[in-house]
N, CA, C and O atoms as CSV, one atom per row, in Angstrom:
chain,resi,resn,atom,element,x,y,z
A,1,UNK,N,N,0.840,-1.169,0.000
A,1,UNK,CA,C,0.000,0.000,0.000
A,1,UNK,C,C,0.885,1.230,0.000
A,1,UNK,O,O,1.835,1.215,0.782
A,2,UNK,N,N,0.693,2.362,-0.817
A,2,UNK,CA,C,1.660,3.326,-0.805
A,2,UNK,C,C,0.776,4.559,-0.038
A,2,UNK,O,O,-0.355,4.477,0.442
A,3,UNK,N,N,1.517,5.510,-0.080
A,3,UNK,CA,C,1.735,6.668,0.781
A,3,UNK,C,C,0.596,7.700,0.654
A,3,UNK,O,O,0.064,8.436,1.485
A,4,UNK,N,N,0.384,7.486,-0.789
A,4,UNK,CA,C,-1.254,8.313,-1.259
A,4,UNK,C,C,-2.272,7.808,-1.023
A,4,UNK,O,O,-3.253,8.532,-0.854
A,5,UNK,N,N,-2.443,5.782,-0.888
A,5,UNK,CA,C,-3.503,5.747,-0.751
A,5,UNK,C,C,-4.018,5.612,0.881
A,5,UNK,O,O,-5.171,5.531,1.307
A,6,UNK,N,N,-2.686,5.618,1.647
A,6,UNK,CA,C,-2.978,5.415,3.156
A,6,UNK,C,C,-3.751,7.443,3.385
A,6,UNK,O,O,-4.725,7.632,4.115
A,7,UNK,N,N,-3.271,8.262,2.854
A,7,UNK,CA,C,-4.222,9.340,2.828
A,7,UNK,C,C,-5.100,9.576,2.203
A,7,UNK,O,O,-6.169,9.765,2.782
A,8,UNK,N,N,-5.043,9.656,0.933
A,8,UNK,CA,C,-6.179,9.783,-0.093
A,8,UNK,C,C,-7.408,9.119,0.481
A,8,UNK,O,O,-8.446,9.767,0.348
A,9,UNK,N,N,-7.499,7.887,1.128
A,9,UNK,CA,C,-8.821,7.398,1.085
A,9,UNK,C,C,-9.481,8.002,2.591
A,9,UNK,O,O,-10.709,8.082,2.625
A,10,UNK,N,N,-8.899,8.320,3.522
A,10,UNK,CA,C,-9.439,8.734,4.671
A,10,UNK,C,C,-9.842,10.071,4.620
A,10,UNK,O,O,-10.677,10.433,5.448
A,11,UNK,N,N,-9.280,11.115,3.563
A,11,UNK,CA,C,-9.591,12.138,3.112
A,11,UNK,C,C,-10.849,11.969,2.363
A,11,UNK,O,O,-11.821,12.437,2.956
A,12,UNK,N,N,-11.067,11.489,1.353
A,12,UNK,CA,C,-12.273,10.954,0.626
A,12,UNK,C,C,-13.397,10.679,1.097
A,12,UNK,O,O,-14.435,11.009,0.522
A,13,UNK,N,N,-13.364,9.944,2.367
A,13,UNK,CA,C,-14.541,9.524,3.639
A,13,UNK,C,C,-14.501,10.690,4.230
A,13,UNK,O,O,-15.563,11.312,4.236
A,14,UNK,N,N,-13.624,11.154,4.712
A,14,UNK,CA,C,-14.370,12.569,5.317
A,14,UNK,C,C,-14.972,13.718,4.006
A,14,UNK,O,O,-16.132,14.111,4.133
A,15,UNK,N,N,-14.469,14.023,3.258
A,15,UNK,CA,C,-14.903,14.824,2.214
A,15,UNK,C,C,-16.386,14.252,1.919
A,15,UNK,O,O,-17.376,14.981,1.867
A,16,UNK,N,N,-16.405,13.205,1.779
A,16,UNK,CA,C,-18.026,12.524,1.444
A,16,UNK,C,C,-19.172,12.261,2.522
A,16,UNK,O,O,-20.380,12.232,2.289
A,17,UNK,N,N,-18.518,12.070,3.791
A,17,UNK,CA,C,-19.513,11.958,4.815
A,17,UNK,C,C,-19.479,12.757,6.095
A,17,UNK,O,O,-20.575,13.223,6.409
A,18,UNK,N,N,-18.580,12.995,6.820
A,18,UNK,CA,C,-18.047,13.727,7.449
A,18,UNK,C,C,-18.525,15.243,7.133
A,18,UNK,O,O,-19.419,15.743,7.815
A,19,UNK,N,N,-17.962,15.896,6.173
A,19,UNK,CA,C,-17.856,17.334,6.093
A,19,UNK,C,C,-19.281,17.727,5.894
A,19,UNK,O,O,-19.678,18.740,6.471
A,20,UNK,N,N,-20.118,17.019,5.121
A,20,UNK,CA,C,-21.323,17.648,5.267
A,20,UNK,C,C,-21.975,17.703,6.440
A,20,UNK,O,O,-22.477,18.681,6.994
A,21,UNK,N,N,-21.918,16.317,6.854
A,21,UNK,CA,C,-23.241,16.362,8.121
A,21,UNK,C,C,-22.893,17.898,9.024
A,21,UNK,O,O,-23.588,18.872,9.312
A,22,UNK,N,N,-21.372,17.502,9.289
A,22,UNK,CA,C,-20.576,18.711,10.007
A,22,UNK,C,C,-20.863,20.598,9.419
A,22,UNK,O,O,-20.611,21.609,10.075
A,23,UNK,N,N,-21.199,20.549,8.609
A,23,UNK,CA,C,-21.205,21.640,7.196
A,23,UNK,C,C,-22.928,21.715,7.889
A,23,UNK,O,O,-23.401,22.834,8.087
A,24,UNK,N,N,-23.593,20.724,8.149
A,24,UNK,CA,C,-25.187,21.025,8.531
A,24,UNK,C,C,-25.189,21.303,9.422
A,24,UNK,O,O,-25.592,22.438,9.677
A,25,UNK,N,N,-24.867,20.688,10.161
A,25,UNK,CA,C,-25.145,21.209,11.828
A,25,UNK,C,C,-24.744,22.475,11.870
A,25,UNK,O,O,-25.583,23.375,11.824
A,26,UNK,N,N,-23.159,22.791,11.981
A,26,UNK,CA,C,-22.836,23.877,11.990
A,26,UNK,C,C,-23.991,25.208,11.651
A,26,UNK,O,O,-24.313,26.139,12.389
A,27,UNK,N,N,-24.421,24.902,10.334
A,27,UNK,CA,C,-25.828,25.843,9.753
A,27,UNK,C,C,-26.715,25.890,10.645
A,27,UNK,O,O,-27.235,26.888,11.145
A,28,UNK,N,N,-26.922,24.656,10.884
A,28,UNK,CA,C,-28.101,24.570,11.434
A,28,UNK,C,C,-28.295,25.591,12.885
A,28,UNK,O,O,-29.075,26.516,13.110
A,29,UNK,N,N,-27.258,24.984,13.686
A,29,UNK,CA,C,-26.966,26.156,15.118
A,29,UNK,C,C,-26.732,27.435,14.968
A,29,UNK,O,O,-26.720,28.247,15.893
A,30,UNK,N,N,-26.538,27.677,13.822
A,30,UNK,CA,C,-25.931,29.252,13.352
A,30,UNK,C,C,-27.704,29.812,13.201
A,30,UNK,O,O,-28.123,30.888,13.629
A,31,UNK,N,N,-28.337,28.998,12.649
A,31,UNK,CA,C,-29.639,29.972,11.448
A,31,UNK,C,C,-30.584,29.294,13.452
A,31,UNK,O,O,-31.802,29.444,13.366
A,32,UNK,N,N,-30.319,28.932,14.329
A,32,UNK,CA,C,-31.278,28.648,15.612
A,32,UNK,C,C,-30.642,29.893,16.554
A,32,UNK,O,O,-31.268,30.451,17.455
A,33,UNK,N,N,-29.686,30.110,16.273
A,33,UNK,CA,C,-28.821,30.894,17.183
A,33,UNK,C,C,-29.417,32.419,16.763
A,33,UNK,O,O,-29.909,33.180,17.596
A,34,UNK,N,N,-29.312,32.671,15.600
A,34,UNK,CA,C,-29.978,34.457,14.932
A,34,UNK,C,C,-31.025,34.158,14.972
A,34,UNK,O,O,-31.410,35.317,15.132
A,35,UNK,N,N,-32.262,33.398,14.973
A,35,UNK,CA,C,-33.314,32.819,14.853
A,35,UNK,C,C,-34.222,33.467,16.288
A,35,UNK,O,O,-35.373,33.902,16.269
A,36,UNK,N,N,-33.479,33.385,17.246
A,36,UNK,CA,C,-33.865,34.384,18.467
A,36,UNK,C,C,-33.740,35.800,18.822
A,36,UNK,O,O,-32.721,36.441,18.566
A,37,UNK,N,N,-34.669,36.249,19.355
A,37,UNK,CA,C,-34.511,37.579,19.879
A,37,UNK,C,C,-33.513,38.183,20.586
A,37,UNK,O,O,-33.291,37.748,21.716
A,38,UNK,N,N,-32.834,39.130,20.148
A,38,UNK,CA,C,-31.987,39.646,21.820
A,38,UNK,C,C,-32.596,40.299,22.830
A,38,UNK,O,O,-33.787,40.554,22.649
A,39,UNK,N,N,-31.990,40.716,24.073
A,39,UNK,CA,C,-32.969,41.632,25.137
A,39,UNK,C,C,-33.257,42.910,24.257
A,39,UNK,O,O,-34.448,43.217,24.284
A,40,UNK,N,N,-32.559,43.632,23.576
A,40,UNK,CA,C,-33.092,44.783,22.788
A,40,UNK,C,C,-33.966,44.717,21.677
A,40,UNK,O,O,-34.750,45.601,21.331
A,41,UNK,N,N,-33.736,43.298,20.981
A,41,UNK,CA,C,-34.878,43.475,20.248
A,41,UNK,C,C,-36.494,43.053,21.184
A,41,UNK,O,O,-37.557,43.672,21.147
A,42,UNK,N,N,-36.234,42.106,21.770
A,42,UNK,CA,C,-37.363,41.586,22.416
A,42,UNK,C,C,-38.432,43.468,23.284
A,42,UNK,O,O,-39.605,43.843,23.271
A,43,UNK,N,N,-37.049,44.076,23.899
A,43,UNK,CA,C,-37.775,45.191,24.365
A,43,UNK,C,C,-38.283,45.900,23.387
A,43,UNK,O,O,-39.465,46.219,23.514
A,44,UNK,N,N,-37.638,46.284,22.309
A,44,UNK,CA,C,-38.050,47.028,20.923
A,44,UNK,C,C,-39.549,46.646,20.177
A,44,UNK,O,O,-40.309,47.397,19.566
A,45,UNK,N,N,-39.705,44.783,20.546
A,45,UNK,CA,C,-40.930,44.479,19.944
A,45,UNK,C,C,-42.004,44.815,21.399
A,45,UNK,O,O,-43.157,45.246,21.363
A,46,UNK,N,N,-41.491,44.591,22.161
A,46,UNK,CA,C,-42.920,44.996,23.113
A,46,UNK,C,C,-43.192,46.436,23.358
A,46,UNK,O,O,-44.108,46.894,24.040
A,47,UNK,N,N,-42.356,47.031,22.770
A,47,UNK,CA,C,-42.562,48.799,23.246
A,47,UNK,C,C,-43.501,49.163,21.461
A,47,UNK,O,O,-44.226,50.143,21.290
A,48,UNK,N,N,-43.120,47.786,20.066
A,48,UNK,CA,C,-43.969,48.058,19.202
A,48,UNK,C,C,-45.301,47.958,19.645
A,48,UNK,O,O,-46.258,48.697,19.415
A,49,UNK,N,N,-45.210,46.824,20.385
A,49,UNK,CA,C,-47.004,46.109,20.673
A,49,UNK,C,C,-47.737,47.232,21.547
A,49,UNK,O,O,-48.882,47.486,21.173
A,50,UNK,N,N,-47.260,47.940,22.645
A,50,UNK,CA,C,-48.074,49.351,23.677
A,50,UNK,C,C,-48.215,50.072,22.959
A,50,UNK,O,O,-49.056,50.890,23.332
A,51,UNK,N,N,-47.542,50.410,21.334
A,51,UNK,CA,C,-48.018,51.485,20.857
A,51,UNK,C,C,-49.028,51.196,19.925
A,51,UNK,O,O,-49.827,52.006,19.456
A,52,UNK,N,N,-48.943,49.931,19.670
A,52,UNK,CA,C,-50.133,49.774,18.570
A,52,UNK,C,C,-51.206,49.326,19.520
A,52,UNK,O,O,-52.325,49.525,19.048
A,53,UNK,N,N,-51.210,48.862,20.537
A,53,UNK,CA,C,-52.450,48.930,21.237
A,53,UNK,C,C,-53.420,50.301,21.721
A,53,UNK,O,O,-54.629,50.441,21.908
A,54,UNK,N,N,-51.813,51.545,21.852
A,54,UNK,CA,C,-52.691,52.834,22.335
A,54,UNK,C,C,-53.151,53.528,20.760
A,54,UNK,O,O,-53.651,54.640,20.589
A,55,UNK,N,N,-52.800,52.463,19.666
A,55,UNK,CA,C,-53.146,53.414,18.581
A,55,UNK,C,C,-54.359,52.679,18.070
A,55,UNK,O,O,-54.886,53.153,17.063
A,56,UNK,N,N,-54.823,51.725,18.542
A,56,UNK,CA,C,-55.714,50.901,18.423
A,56,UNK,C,C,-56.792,51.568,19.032
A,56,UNK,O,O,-57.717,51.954,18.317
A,57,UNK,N,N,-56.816,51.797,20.461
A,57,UNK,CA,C,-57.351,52.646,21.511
A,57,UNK,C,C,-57.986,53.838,20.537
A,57,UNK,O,O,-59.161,54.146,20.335
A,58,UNK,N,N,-56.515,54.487,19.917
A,58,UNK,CA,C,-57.143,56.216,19.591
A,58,UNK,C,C,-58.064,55.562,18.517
A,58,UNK,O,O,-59.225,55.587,18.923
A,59,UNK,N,N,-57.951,54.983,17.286
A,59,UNK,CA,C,-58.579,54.884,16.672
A,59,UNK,C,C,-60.038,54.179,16.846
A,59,UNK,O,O,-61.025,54.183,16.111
A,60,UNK,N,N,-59.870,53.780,17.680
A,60,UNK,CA,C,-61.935,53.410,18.252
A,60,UNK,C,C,-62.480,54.308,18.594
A,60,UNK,O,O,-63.622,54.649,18.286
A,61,UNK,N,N,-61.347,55.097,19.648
A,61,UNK,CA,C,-61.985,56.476,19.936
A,61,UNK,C,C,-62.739,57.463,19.038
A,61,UNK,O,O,-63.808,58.065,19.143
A,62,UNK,N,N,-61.648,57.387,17.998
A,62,UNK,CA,C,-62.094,58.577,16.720
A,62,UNK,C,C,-63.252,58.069,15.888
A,62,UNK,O,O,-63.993,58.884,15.340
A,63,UNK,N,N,-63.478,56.558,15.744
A,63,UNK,CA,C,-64.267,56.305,15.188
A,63,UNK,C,C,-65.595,56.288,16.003
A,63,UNK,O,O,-66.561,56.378,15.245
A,64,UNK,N,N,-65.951,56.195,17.387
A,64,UNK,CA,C,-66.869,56.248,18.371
A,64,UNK,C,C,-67.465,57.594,17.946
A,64,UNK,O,O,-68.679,57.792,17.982
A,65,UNK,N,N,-66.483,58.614,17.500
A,65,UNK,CA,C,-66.396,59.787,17.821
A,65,UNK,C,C,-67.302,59.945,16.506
A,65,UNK,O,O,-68.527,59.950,16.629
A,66,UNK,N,N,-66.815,60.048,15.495
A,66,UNK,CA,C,-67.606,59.895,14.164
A,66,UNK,C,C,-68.846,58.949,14.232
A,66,UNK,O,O,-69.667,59.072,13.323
A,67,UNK,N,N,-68.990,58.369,14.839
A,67,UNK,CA,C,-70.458,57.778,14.827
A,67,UNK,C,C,-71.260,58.232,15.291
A,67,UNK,O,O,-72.356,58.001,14.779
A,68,UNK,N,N,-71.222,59.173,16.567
A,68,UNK,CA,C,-71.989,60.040,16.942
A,68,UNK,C,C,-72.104,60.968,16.505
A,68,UNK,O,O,-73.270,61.339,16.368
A,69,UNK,N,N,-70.846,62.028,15.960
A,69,UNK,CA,C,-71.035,63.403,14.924
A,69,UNK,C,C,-71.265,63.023,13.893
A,69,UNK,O,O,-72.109,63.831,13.503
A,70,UNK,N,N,-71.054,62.071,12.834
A,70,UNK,CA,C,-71.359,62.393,11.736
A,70,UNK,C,C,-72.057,60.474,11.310
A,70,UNK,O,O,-71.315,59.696,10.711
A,71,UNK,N,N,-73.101,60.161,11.628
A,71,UNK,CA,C,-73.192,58.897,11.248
A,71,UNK,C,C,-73.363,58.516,9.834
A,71,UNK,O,O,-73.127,59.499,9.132
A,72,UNK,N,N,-73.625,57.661,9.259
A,72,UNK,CA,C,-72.998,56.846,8.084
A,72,UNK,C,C,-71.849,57.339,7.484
A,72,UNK,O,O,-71.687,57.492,6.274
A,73,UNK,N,N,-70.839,57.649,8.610
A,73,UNK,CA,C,-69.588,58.245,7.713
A,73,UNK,C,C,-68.789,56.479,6.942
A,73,UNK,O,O,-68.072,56.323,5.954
A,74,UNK,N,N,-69.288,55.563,7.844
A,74,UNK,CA,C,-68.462,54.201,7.417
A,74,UNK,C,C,-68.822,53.934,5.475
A,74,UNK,O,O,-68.077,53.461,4.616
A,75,UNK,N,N,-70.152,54.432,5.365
A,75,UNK,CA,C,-70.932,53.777,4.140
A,75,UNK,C,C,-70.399,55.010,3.247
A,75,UNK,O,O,-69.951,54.620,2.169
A,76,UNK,N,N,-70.334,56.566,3.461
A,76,UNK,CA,C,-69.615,57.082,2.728
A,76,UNK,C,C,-68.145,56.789,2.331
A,76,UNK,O,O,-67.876,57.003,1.149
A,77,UNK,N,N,-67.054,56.288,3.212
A,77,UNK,CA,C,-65.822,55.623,3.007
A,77,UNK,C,C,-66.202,54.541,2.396
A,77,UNK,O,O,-65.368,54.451,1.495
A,78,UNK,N,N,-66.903,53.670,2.293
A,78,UNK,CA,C,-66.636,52.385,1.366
A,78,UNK,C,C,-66.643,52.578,-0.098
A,78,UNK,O,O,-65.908,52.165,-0.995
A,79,UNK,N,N,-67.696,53.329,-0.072
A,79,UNK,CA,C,-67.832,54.039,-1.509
A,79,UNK,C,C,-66.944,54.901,-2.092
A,79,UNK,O,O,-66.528,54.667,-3.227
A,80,UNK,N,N,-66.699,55.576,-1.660
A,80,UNK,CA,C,-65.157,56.432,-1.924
A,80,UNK,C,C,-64.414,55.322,-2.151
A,80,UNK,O,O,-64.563,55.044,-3.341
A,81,UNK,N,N,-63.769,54.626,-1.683
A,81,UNK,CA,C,-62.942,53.589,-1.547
A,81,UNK,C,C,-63.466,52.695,-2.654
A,81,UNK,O,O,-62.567,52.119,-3.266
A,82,UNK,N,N,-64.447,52.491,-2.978
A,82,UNK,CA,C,-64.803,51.806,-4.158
A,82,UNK,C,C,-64.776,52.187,-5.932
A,82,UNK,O,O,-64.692,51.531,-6.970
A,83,UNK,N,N,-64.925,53.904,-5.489
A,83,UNK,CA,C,-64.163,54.814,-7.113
A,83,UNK,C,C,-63.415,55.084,-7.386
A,83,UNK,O,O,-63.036,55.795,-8.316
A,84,UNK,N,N,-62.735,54.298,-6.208
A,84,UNK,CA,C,-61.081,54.669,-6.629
A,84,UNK,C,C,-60.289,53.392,-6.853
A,84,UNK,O,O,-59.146,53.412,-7.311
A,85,UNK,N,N,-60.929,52.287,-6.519
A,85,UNK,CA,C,-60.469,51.586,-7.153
A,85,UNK,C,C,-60.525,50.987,-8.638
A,85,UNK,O,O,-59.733,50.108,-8.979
């Protein structure tokens, strides 16, 4: 047996079986690892969610508000909204 094939072939088995699985995982922990939130983003998304809840809030308000001053304002917007499309 000579000198290339005592390397060549153990190189070959890893190149063929070895390096990928290794080549996956690796990915794999990488794309689970960014895949999570940090503490700043996690705070960043809950300071999104209080504001869309108080904008949720204003906007019932305004619309409460328009139902009493000006009612069928909803049936005038659909229609508008319908000549323009």
């Amino acid at each position: 047996m000579d000198v290339l094939t005592v390397f060549f072939v153990p190189v070959v088995l890893f190149v063929l079986f070895v390096a990928p699985v290794w080549l996956l995982l690796h990915y794999r922990s990488k794309r689970q690892a960014g895949a999570s939130l940090s503490a700043e983003e996690r705070r960043e998304l809950e300071d999104l969610a209080v504001q869309a809840e108080r904008m949720l809030d204003r906007i019932e308000t305004l619309e409460s508000i328009l139902d009493s001053e000006t009612p069928g304002w909803r049936e005038r917007m659909r229609t508008a909204e319908y000549r323009h499309e």
